[in-house]
Phi, psi and omega in degrees: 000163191270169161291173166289290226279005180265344128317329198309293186334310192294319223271314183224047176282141199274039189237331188348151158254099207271331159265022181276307180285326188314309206260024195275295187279345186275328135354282193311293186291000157082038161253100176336145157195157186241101156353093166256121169260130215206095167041031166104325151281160186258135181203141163277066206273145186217102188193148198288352185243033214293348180286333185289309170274356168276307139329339199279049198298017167250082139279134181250095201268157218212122158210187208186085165345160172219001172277124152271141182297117179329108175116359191226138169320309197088028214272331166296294197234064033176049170261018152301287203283328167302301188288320183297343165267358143326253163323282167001279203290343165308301177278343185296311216300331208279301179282010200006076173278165202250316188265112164197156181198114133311113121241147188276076184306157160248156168097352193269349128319099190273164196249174190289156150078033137272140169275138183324327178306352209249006207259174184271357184286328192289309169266009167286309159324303179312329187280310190322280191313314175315329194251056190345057167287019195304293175292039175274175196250078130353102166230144133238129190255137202223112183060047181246037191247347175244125144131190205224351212244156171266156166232086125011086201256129187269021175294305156005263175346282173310328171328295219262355192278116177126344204247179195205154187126140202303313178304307188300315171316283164003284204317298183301331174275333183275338166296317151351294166298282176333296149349298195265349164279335201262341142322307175282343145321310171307272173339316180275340173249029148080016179264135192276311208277095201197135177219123160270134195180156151274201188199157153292142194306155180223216187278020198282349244248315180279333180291308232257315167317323181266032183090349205221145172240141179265078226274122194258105176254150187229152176216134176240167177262134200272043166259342178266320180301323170292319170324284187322323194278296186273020166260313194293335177261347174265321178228112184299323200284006189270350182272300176306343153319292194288337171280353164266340175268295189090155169344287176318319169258012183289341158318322202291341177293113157338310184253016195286167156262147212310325215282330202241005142303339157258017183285142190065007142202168197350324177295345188269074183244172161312344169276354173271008178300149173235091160294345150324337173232064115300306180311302172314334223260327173323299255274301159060229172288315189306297185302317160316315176256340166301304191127335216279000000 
């Protein structure tokens, strides 16, 4: 059988029809989806049941924009990360594991002078909660196509620092959580290179406007993971910087790393990809939901 990835070339060639390719290739690989439309975005499920998981609370959802910023490939932010949840749904789907739910959001580029309200994560959130999915197991992967090392992202935290109230707590205990299964996942599948630190907001910025919080993983190479980590540790007040600038303004940052200074324009191409460490980030998301 072919690879997934024999599609990539097409998914950010700059005319695409990205979700046209999306149902293309999950087509081509037998992996059930479903269309969900939300205020105008288009979101993708993709899970062999979907009436099992969505009912289902320990179901463990994995999800990954599929949308880009105009003018840029996107081969980073984030069909890397597309595709490696792509493969993922191949094997749950193969091995018909059962509490798992893939989705592909639209929308999670916010356009200028928009609001997190405005991403497509927000009202995607909003159906969760409505079906009091508030303490569900959340992962979004994002910017997983360079580096070696994983990142955790502590942007939540900052979200939440300061603030009060029974909804905050909640929040704050389920990131927590979240945080902490996916650490002892890393240790049982043997990935050493795993860092906390914060990152620019992705779509947890729209789950956590609708309540619910969502733990956003990333991957950097790790001589830039360290940078960051330890510029960020010497001077603290530089993290609320970068979650107040965000993705769109992050050039403006002194210490950003080169991998996450080409997100969102033209530099974010296939050749800064490292696909060799795509197996680790599958093996993963795949132990996220598996349980293993």
């Amino acid at each position: 059988m072919s690879s997934v990835y024999e599609y990539f070339g097409e998914f950010i060639s700059p005319h695409a029809d990205r979700l046209g390719v999306l149902k293309k290739v999950l087509s081509e690989f037998a992996v059930p989806y479903t269309i969900v439309s939300i205020d105008g975005s288009n979101h993708v499920f993709v899970t062999h049941d979907i009436a099992y998981a969505l009912k289902n609370s320990g179901t463990c959802i994995l999800l990954a924009h599929y949308d880009r910023v105009p003018e840029s490939p996107g081969a980073n932010d984030n069909s890397a990360g597309v595709f490696q949840l792509i493969e993922t749904a191949v094997r749950l789907n193969k091995e018909q594991k059962k509490d798992w739910l893939i989705i592909f959001t639209d929308k999670e580029e916010i356009l200028p002078n928009g609001s997190v309200r405005d991403q497509g994560s927000y009202g995607l959130a909003k159906l969760f909660y409505q079906m009091g999915s508030q303490n569900g197991r959340f992962y979004i992967f994002d910017a997983c196509g360079t580096g070696d090392t994983i990142i955790l992202s502590t942007t939540v935290d900052l979200l939440l620092k300061d603030k009060e109230g029974r909804g905050i707590y909640k929040a704050r205990a389920n990131i927590q959580r979240l945080r902490s299964d996916a650490l002892e996942c890393a240790r049982n599948n043997m990935i050493k290179k795993i860092l906390l630190v914060p990152t620019p907001f992705s779509d947890d910025a729209g789950f956590l406007s609708a309540g619910i919080a969502a733990q956003t993983i990333t991957v950097l190479p790790s001589e830039e993971a360290a940078e960051v980590a330890n510029m960020l540790r010497l001077k603290p007040h530089l993290s609320e910087l970068l979650v107040k600038k965000g993705k769109q303004h992050i050039n403006e940052l002194p210490f950003i790393p080169q991998t996450w200074k080409r997100l969102n324009g033209p530099g974010d191409a296939e050749l800064f990809l490292t696909p060799r460490n795509y197996p680790q980030i599958v093996r993963f998301a795949y132990a996220l939901c598996s349980g293993d």
